[in-house]
Structure formats: C-alpha cells, structure tokens
MARFIFI-613119 format. One record per residue (C-alpha): residue number from 0; residue in one letter; z, x negated, y negated. Coordinates in Angstrom, 1 decimal. Each point is the difference from the previous one (the first is absolute). Layout:
BEGIN
    nr   rest        Z        X        Y
   NUM      a        Z        X        Y
...
END
This chain:
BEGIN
    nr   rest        Z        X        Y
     0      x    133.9    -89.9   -119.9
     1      x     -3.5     -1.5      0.4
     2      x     -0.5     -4.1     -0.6
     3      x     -2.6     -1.9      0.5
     4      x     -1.6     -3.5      0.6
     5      x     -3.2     -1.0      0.0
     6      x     -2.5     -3.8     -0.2
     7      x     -3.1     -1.2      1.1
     8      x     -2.0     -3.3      1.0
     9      x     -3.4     -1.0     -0.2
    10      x      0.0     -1.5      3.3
    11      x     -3.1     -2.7      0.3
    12      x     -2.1      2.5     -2.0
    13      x     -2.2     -0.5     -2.8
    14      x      1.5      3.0     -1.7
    15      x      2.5      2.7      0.2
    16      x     -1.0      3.2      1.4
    17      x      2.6      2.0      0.5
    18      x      1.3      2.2     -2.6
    19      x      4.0      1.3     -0.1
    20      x      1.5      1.8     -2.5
    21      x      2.6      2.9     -0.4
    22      x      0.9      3.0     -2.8
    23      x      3.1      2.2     -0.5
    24      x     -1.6      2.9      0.0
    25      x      3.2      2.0     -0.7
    26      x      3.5     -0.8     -0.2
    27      x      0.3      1.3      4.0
    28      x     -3.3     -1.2      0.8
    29      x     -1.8     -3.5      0.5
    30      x     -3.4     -0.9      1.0
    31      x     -1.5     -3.4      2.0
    32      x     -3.1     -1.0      0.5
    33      x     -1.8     -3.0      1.5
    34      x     -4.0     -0.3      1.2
    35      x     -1.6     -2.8      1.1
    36      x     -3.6     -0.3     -1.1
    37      x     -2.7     -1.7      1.5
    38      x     -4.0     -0.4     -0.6
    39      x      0.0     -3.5     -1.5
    40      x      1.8     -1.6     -2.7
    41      x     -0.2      2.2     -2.8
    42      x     -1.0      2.9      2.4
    43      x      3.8      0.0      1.9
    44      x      1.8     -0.5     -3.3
    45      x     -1.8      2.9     -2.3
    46      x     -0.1      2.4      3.0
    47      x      3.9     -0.9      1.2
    48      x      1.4     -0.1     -4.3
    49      x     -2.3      3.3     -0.5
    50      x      1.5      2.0      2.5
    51      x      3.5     -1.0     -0.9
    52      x     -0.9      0.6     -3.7
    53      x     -1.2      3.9      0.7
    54      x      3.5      0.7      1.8
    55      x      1.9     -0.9     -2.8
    56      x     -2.2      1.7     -2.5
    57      x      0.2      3.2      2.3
    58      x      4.3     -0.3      0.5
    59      x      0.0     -1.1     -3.7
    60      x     -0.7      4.1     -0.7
    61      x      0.8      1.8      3.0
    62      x     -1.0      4.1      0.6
    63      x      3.0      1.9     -0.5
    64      x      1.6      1.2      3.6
    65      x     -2.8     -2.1      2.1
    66      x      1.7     -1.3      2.9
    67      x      0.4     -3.2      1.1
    68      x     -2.7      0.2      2.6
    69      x     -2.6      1.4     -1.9
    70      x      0.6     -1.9     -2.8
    71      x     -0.5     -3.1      2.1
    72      x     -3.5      1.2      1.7
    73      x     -1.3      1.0     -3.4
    74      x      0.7     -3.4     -1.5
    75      x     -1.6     -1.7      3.1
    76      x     -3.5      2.4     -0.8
    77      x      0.2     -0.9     -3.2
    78      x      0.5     -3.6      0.8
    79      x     -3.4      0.1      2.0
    80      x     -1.8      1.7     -2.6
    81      x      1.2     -2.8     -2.7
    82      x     -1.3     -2.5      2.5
    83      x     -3.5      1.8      0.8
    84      x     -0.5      0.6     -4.3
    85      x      1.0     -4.2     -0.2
    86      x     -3.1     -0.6      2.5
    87      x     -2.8      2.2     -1.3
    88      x      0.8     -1.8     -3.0
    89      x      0.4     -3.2      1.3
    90      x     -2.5     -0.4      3.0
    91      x      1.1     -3.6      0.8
    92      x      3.8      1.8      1.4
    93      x     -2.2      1.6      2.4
    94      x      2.1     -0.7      3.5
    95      x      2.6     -0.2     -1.8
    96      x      3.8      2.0      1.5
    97      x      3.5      0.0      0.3
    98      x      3.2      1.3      2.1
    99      x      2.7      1.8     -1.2
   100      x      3.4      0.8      0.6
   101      x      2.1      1.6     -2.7
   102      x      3.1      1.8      0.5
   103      x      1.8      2.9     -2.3
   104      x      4.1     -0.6      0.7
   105      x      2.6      2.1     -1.4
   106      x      3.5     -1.1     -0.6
   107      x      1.2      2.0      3.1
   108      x     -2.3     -2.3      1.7
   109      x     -2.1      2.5      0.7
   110      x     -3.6     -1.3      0.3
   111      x     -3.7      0.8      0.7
   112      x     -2.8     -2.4     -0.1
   113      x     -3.7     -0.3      0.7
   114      x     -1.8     -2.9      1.3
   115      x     -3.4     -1.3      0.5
   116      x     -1.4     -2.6      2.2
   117      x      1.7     -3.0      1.6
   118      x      3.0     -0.5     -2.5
   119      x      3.5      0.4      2.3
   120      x      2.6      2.5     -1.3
   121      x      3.1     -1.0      1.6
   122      x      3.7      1.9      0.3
   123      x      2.8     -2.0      1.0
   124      x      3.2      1.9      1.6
   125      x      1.4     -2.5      1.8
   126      x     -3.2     -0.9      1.4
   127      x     -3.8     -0.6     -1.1
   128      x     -2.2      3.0      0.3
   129      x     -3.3      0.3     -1.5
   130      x     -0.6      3.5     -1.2
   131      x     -3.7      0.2     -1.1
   132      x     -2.9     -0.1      1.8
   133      x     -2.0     -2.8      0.3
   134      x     -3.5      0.3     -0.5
   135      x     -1.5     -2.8      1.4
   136      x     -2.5     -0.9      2.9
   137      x      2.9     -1.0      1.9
   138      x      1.9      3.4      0.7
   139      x     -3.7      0.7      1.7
   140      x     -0.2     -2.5      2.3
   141      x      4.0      0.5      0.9
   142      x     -1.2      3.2      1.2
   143      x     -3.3     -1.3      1.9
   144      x      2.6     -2.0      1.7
   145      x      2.4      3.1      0.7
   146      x     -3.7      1.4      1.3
   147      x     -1.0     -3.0      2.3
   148      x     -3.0     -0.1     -2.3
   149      x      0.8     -3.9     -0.3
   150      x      2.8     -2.8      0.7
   151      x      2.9     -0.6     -2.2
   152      x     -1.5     -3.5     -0.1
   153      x     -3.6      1.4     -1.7
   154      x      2.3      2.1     -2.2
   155      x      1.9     -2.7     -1.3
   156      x     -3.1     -2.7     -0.5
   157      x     -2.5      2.8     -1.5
   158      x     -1.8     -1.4     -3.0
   159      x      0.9      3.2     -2.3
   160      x      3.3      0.6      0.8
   161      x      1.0     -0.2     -3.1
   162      x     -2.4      2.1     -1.9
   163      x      1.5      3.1     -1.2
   164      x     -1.5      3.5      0.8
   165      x      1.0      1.5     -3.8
   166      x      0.1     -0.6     -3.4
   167      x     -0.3      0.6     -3.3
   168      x     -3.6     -0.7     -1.3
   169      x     -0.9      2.9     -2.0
   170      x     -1.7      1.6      3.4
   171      x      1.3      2.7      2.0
   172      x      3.5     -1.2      1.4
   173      x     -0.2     -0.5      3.8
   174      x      3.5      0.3      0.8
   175      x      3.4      0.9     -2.3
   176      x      3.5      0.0      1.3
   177      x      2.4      2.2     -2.2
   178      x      3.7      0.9      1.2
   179      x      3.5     -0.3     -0.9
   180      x      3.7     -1.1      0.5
   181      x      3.4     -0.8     -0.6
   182      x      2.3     -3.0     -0.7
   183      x      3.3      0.1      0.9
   184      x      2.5     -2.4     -1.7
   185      x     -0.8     -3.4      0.6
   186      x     -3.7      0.4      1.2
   187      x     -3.2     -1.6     -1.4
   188      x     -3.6      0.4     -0.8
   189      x     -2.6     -2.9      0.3
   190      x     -3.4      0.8     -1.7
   191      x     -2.2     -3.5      0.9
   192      x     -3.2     -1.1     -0.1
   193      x     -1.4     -1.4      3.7
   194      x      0.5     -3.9     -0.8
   195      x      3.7      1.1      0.6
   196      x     -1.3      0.3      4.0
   197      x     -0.1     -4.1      0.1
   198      x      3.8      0.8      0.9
   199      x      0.6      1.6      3.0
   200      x      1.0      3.8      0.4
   201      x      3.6     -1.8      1.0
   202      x      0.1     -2.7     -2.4
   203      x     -0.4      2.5     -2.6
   204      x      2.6      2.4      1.9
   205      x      2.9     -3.3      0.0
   206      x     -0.6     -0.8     -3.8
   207      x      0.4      3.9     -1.1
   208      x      3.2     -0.1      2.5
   209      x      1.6     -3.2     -1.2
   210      x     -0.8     -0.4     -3.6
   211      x      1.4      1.0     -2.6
   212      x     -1.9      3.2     -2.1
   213      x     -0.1     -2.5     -3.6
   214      x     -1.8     -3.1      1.8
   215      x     -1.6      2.4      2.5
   216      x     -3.8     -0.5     -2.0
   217      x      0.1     -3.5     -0.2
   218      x      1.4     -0.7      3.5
   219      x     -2.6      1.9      1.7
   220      x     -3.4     -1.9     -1.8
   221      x      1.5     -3.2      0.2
   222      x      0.4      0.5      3.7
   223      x     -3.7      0.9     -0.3
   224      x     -0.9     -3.2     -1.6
   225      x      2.3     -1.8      2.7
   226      x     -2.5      1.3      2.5
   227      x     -2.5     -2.7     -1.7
   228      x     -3.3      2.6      1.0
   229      x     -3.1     -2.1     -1.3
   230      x     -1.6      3.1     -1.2
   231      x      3.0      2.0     -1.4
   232      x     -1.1      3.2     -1.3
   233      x      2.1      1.5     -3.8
   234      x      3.3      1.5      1.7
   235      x      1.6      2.8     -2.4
   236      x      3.3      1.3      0.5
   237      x      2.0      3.0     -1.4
   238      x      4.1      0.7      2.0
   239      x      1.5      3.3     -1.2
   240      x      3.2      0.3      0.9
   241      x      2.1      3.3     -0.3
   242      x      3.5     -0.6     -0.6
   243      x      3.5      0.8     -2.5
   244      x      0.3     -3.3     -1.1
   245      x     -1.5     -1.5     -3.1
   246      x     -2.3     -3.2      0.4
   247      x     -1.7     -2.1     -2.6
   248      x     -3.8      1.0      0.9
   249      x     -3.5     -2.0     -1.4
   250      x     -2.4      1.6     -1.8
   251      x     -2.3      2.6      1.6
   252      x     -2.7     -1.6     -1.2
   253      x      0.8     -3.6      1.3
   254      x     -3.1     -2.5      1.1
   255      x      1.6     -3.0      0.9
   256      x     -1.8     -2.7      2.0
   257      x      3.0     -2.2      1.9
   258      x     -2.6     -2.3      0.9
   259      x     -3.2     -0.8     -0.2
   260      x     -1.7     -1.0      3.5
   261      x     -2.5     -2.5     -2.0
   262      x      0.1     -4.2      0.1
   263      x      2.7     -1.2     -2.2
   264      x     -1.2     -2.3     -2.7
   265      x      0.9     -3.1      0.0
   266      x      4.1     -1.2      0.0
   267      x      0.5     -1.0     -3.9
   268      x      0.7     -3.5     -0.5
   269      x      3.5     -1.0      0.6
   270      x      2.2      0.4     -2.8
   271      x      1.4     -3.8      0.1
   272      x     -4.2     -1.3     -0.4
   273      x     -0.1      2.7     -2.9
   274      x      3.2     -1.4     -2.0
   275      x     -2.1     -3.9      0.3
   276      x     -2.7      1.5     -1.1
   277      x      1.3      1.5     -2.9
   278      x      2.1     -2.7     -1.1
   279      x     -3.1     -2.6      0.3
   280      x     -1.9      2.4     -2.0
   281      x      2.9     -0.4     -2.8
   282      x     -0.1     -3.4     -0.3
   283      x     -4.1     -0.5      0.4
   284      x      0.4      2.4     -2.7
   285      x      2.4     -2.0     -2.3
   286      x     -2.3     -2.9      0.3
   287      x     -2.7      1.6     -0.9
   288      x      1.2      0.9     -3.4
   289      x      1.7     -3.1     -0.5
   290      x     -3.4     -1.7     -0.1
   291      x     -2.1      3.0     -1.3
   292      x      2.3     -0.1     -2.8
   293      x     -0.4     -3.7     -1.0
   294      x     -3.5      0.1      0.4
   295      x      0.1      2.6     -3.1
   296      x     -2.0      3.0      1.7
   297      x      1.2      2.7     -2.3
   298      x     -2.0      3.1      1.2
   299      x      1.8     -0.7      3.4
   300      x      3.0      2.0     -1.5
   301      x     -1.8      2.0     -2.5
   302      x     -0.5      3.5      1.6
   303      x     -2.9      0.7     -2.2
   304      x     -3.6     -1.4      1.4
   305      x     -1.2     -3.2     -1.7
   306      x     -3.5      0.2     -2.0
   307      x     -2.8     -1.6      1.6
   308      x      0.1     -2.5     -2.5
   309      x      3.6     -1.2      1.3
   310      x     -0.6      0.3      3.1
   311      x      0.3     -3.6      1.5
   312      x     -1.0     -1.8      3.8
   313      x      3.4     -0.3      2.1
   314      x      1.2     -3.3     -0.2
   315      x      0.4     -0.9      3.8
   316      x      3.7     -0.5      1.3
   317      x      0.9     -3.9     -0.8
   318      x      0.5     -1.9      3.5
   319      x      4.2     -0.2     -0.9
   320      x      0.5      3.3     -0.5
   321      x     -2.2      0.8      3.6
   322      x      2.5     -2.6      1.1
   323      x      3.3      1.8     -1.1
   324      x     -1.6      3.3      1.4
   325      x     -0.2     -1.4      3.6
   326      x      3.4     -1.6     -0.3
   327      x      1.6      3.3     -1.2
   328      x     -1.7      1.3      2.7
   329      x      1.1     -2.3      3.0
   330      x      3.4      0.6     -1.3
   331      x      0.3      3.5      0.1
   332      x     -1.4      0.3      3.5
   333      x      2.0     -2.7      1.6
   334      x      2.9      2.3     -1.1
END
C-alpha cells in the first residue's frame, strides 16, 4: 500500500516556484511530480505549474499497454513542447525553465521515474541514497577534481556551482535520467525541490530515520527554516512511503506555507490596553448622546439624510460636558 505526504515553503522568496502535485492514475498506479521553475518571477512559476499541468493532463488519459517508462518520457516531450508553444506566444517567458522529477509507483512498490535537472530523488532503506542524477555544474567540477584539473578548494568556491547543466525550457533537453526500482516494506521516496539542500545530506538522513512517517513533511522544512538561511530558496517536499498499514495522508495537491520568512508586522496591542480602550470609548460614547440628545439634534438618529434646508452648524461641545469627558477618562485609565 502506497501513502504519501507532501508541503512546501516559500523560503525568503517573492513567490513560489515550485510546483507539486500527484494523480491516481489507476487503482494500482500513482503518479508524483514536482519541478522547480526558474527565469524570473512569473517566468519560474508558469514554466514550473506548466510542466506539472501537461503530466497530469497526459496520465489523466493514458495509451492503453504503454509502459511506465515510456509513458513517463513521452509526458516529459510533451511537457517541453507545452513550454516552447507558451513562449512563441508569450515572448516575455523567453529564459524561462524548470526541473522535474516525477515518479510512476505501483502498489507493489514498484517504481520508475524520470528526472530533470538539479531536483534530488532520494530512497531511503535504512539509509539516504540519492538515486537521480544531478545535473548541475557541480558533478563537473567533482570530476575536474577526480582529474587534477583543479583543487577541491576551486571546486567548492566556483561562482556557477550551482548552475544546472539541464532543463526543461522548450529547447532540446541536455540531459534526462530515466530508471526504476523497488520498495520493500517500510522504505521511502523523497521527491524535493533543491532548497531542501539547506539541510545537510545527514540532517536530512536523521529526520527520515527518527521521525515519524505522519509529521515527517512538516519536520523536515521546519528544520529548514531552523537553519535561518537569509536567502532561503521555495523548498518542496513529497515522502512516499510503501507499507501494510493504513495512515491518515494529506491531500496530493497540498501547498502549504508553514512560514513565511518575511518581517512580522507589528505585535497587536496588548489585550489589557484594548479592553480600556473599549470601555472609554463606551462611556465617551454615552456622553455624547446624553448631551446630543438635550441639545434636540434630531437628524443625529434619523438614518435618513437631512435636507439642506435642515441642515444646521454643530453646536460646539459646552466646556462641562469636555469636563466630564476628561474625568471619565482619567478614571478609566487609572484603573
């Protein structure tokens, strides 16, 4: 039996650009899919909500006896296309791409998946292994170290280490890693998004180990935000877990934000100033009608608008009632 978790955060981002989402696309067969766009604001989030959008439209109506890996690279070509037909007519999402990592699982935990760019595809079996390639700058310059071509030290400190080599832009795909797998009883998938990577291979590794499947989700991005990374990219987080028991699971489609990285605003007033203020409101207020009402202002409680014939010059507050005013109010703050 297949359950699953899955949340996001918006990190300190403008704007969430990672897309997750998941379809049953049989009674023995689910799909997951998460991207994470980039090219800009709207760029990342049209190019990351697109491609996630053509999978579920292509698993929505499978082919007939396709298998589960050609199913999977036929949705990622049509997934480019979509994005390449959404620039011609759009030229401003020029630049625009995406990863993506989506995964077909049976409910023998049988699985196959296909991935794109830097987004990690992990297995967990006791330990942490990432199973996907990752298609970033960095693998290269691992192996120019491996070569001698340049010092660990260069590797680690080189400005585009972090650029990835492939994507999803509506171009020819540089690179695309395809395979498959099993779960036994007990073992977990983690599709995420890179902003995951603010925790440490390990640190990811101890919560997978120590927490329970339920909380899983939530425990892993708020140890993100414990990190406190002043430029915190969107983190996005799906845990399939293959097991007999039954579990309560969210929604596959769940977006939830567990906290926003921005200023708070500021602390409400305390509730003890906010019950004064009311109750010197109430008796300004009972004053005030007191005298409105001998001074014989009608229209003041006539919901309908005077005529400009009736409409008089205010009287101005007599000096006794000014003076019970600031005695009510003395009063009720010295309380």
């Amino acid at each position: 039996m297949i359950h699953s978790q899955s949340q996001q955060i918006i990190g300190n981002r403008e704007s969430q650009q990672d897309a997750i989402n998941s379809l049953r696309v049989s009674p023995q067969l689910q799909l997951f899919v998460l991207a994470d766009g980039m090219g800009g604001h709207n760029g990342g989030e049209t190019a990351s909500q697109s491609v996630i959008q053509s999978f579920l439209d292509y698993f929505a109506n499978p082919i007939a006896d396709e298998s589960p890996t050609d199913a999977l690279y036929t949705a990622l070509l049509r997934a480019n296309a979509a994005l390449l037909t959404r620039t011609l007519q759009q030229p401003e999402l020029q630049g625009m791409g995406t990863t993506l990592v989506a995964v077909l699982i049976q409910e023998n935990g049988q699985f196959d998946y296909i991935s794109v760019g830097d987004s990690p595809l992990y297995q967990f079996s006791g330990s942490l292994k990432r199973i996907n390639a990752n298609h970033a700058f960095a693998e290269d310059l691992k192996k120019m170290v491996q070569v001698g071509a340049i010092s660990a030290e260069e590797a680690e400190q080189h400005p585009q280490r972090h650029a990835i080599t492939s994507a999803l832009t509506g171009n020819a795909i540089t690179h695309i890693d395809q395979s498959s797998g099993c779960l036994k009883m007990g073992e977990r998938l983690i599709l995420a998004s890179d902003g995951i990577q603010t925790l440490s291979h390990e640190q990811i590794e101890k919560q997978i180990q120590h927490v329970e499947f339920a909380e899983l989700t939530t425990r892993l991005l708020q140890a993100v935000i414990a990190q406190q990374k002043p430029q915190q990219d969107n983190a996005s987080i799906i845990v399939i877990e293959y097991t007999n028991e039954r579990k309560i699971e969210s929604p596959p489609t769940i977006n939830v934000v567990i906290q926003s990285f921005r200023q708070p605003e500021k602390e409400a007033l305390p509730w003890k100033f906010m019950i004064l203020g009311v109750g010197l409101a109430a008796i300004l207020l009972i004053i005030l009608m007191i005298w409105l009402d001998g001074s014989g202002h009608q229209n003041v409680a006539n919901n309908a608008p005077p005529s400009t014939s009736q409409i008089q010059q205010p009287n101005t507050i007599p000096h006794n009632v000014i003076s019970q005013i600031m005695a009510a109010s003395a009063a009720s703050t010295n309380h």
